[in-house]
C-alpha positions in Angstrom: -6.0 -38.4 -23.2 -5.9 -35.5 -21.0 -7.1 -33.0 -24.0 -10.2 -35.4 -25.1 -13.7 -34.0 -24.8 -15.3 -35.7 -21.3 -19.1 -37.1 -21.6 -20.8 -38.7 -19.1 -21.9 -42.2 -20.4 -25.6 -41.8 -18.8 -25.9 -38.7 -21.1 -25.1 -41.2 -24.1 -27.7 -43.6 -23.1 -30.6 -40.7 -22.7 -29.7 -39.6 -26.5 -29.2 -43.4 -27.8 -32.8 -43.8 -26.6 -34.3 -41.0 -28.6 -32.3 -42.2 -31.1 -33.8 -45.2 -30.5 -37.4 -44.4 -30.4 -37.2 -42.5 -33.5 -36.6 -46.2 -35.7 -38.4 -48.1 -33.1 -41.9 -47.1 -32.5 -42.5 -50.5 -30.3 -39.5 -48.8 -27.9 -40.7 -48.0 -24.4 -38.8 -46.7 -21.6 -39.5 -46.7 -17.8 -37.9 -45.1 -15.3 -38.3 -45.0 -11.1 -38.8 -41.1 -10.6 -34.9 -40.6 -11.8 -35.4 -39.3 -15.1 -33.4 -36.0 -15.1 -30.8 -37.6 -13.4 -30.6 -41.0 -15.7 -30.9 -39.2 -18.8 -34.6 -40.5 -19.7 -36.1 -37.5 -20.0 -35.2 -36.5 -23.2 -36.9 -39.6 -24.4 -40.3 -38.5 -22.2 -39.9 -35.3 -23.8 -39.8 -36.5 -27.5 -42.0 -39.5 -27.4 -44.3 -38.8 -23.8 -47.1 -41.6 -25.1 -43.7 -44.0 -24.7 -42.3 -43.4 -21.3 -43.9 -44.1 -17.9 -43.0 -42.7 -14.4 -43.6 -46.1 -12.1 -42.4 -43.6 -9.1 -39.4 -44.9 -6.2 -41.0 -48.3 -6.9 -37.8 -49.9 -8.6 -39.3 -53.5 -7.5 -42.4 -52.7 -9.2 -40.9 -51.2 -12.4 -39.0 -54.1 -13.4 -42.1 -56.7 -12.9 -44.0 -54.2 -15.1 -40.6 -53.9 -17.9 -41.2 -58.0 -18.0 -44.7 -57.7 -18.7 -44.1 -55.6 -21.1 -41.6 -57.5 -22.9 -43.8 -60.5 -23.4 -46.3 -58.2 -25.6 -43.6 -58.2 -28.1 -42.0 -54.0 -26.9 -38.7 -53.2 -26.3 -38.1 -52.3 -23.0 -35.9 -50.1 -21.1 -35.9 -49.7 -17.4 -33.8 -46.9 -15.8 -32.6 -46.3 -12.1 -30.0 -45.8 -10.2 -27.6 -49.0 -10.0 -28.0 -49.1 -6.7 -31.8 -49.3 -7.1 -31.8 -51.5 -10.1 -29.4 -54.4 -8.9 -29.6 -54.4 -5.4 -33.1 -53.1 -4.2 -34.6 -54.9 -7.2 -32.2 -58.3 -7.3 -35.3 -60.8 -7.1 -37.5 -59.3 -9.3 -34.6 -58.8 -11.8 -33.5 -62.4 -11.2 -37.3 -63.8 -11.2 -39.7 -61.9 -13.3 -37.1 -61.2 -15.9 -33.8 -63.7 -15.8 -35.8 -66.6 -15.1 -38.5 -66.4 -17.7 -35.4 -64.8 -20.0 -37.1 -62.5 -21.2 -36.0 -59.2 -23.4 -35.5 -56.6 -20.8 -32.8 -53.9 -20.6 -31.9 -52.7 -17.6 -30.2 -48.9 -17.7 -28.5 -49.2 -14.4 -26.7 -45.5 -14.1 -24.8 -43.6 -11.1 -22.5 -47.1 -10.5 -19.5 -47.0 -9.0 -17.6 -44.8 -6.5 -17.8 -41.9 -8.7 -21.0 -41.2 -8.5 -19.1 -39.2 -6.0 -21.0 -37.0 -3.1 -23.9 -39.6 -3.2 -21.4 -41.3 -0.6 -21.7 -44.8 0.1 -25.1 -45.9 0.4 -25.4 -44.8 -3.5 -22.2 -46.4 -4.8 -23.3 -49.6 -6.3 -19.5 -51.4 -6.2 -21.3 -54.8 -6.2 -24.0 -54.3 -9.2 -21.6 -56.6 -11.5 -21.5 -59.2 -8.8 -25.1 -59.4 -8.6 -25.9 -59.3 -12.2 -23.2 -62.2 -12.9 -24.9 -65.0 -11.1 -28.1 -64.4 -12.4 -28.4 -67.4 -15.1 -28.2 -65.5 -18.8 -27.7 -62.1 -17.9 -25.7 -60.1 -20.2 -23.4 -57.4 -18.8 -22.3 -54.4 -21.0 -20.3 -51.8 -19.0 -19.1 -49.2 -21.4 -16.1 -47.4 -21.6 -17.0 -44.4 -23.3 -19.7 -42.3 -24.6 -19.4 -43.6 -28.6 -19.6 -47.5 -26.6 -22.5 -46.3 -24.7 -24.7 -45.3 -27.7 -23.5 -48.7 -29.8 -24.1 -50.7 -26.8 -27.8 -49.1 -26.5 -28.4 -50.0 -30.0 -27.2 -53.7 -29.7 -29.0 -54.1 -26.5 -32.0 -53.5 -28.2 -31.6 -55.9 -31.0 -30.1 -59.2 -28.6 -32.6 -61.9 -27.1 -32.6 -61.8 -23.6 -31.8 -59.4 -20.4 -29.1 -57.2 -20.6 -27.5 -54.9 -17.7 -26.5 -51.8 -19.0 -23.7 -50.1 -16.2 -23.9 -45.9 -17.1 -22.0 -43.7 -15.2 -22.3 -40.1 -13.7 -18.5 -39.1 -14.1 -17.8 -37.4 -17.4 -15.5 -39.4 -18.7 -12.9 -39.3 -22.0 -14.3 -40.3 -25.3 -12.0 -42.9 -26.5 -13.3 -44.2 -29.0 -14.2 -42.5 -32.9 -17.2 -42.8 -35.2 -15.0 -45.8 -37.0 -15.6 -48.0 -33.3 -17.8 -51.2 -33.3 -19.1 -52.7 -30.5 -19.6 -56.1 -30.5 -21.8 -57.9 -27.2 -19.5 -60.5 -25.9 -16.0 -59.4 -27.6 -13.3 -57.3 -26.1 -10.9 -55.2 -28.2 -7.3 -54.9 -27.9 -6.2 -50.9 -27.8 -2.6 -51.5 -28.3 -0.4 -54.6 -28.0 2.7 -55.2 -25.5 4.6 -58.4 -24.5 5.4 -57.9 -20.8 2.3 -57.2 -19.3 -1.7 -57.6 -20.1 -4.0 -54.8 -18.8 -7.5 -55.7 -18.7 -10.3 -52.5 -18.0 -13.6 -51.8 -18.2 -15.9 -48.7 -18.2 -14.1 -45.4 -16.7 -10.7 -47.5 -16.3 -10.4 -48.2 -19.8 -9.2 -44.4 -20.2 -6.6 -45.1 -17.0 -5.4 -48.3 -18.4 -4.4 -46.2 -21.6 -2.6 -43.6 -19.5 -0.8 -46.4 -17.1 0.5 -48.2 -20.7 2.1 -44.9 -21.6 3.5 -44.4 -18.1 4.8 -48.5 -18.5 6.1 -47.3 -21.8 8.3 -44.6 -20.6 9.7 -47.3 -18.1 10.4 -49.7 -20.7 7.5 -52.0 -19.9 5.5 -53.2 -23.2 2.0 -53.3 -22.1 -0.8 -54.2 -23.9 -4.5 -53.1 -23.3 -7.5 -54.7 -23.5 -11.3 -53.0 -23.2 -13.6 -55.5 -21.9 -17.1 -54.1 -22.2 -19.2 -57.2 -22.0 -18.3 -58.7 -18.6 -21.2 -61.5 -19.3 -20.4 -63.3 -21.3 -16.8 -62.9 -20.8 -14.9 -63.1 -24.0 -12.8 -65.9 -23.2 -10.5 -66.3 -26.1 -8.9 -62.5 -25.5 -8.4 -63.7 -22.1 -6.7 -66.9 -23.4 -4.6 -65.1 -25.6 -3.2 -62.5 -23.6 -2.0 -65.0 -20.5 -0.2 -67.0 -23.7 1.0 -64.0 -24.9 2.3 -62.0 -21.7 2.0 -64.4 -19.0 1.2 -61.7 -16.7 -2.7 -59.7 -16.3 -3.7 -56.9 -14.1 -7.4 -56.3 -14.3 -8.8 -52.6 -13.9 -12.6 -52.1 -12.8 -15.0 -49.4 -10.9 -16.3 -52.1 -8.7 -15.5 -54.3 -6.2 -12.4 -56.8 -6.4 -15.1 -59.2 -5.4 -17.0 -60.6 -8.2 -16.5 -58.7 -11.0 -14.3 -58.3 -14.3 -11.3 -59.5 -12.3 -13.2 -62.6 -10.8 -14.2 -63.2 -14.3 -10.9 -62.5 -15.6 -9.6 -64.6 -12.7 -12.0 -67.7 -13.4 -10.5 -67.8 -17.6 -7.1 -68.0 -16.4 -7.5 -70.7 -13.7 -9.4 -73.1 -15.5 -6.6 -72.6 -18.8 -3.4 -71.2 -18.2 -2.5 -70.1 -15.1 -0.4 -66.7 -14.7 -0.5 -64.0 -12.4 -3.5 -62.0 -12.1 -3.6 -58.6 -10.1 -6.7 -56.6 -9.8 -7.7 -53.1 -9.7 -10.8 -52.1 -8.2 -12.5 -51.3 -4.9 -11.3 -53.2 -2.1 -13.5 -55.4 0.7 -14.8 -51.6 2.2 -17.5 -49.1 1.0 -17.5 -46.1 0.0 -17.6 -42.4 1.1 -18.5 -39.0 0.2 -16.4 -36.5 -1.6 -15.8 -35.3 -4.9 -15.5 -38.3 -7.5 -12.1 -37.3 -8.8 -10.7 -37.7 -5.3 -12.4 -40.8 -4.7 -11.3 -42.6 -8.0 -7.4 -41.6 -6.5 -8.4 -42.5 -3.0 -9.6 -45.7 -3.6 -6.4 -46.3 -6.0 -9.1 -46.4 -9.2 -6.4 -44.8 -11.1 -3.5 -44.7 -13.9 -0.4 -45.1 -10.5 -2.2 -48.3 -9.2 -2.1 -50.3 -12.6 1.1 -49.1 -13.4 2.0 -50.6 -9.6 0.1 -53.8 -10.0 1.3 -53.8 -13.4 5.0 -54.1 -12.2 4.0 -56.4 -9.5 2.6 -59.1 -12.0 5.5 -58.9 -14.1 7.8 -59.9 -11.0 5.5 -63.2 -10.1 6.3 -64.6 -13.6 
């Protein structure tokens, strides 16, 4: 995985929405003054009479992206996750997830490694926002080849989506034979001990910790769960039958995310042991994103630790 070519997911979403706008001529894209940074501006460039500047007025942006919506456009607001989930949570959660209306939300820079940002810019609670808003979906891709699918089947699904991008450049996983499907997870490769669940940037570590487990003699198998909301609940099902043991692996908080989700399956149908990966009850900090992801144990070690961990509470 160490050889593969690294793009930044936000970088996928700016070209899947000139992409986009080519077949779509009702597409319209807004963005919060962040355009270079969230990849929009490409789309401003190619179609200009279809993207609007609504300034550092995130609030405002989304109540506009909901009007918008109701005239029958496709919409797509862009910020900062930071921005779009937490300064904007009550317009998101009134003016769009109440009236459920057909707004997609491009929510980029989440997570610690959006790196020297530091912590007043590392959304690791955007997922935990987003879930409890009534009919929200939640696509947080792995790669750059998920990013563009998800893009494209955001655009076609009835009703809000949150679309989590990243800074990082990241691994592409994935070929031009992958499909993306809202509300599924896919199972990389298949063990019998062990059950590692990831999402976005720790899909790639979850792929390396297997290997590591491998060379141990642990059979691990992995499981890429883009659409947090709704959860795919039958993968999750399936994999506590099958291994009686999960370890969940996410960018975010440990709080109310995919391992709270992953967490909630289990509970309420067959309770095993469930570890997670993520970002513990602190914030972040500054420094290079790399070092973070390791600081914070966002990494390929602290699965394969967990990993062994859930295997002993069987």
């Amino acid at each position: 995985m160490a050889d593969a070519v690294k793009i930044a997911t936000r970088e996928s979403y700016g070209k899947a929405l000139v992409e986009l706008g080519a077949v779509d001529d009702k597409l319209i894209v807004l963005d919060a003054d962040l355009a270079s940074a969230t990849k929009t501006g490409g789309f401003k460039k190619a179609y200009p009479d279809r993207f609007f500047n609504t300034g550092i007025a995130e609030s405002n942006m989304m109540c506009i992206a909901g009007g918008l919506s109701t005239m029958g456009y496709t919409v797509f607001a862009s910020t900062f996750a930071m921005f779009a989930a937490g300064r904007a949570f009550e317009q998101v959660r009134n003016t769009i997830g109440y009236p459920h209306l057909n707004v997609n939300i491009g929510a980029t820079h989440a997570g610690i490694s959006v790196g020297e940002d530091g912590a007043s810019h590392q959304c690791c609670e955007d997922i935990a926002l987003m879930r409890v808003i009534p009919g929200m979906t939640i696509i947080n891709p792995a790669d750059a080849t998920e990013a563009r699918q998800a893009v494209f089947a955001a655009a076609k699904f009835e009703g809000p989506v949150y679309l989590r991008f990243g800074r990082l450049a990241v691994p592409v996983i994935f070929g031009d034979d992958y499909k993306f499907e809202i509300g599924k997870g896919v199972k990389l490769c298949d063990g019998k001990d062990v059950t590692i669940i990831a999402t976005g940037l720790m899909v790639n570590e979850a792929l390396i910790a297997c290997e590591q487990l491998k060379n141990e003699g642990i059979s691990a198998s992995v499981i890429n769960m883009a659409t947090i909301k709704p959860i795919d609940r039958d993968i999750i099902i399936n994999a506590a039958a099958e291994t009686g043991a999960i370890v969940t692996a996410e960018e975010h908080s440990v709080i109310g995310g995919l391992g709270g989700a992953v967490s909630e399956v289990v509970c309420e149908t067959d309770p095993v042991p469930v570890l997670r990966v993520g970002v513990e009850d602190t914030f972040g900090r500054s420094g290079p994103a790399a070092e973070l992801l390791h600081l914070f144990g966002l990494d390929a070690k602290n699965i394969v630790e967990k990993a062994k961990k859930a295997i002993a509470m069987k």
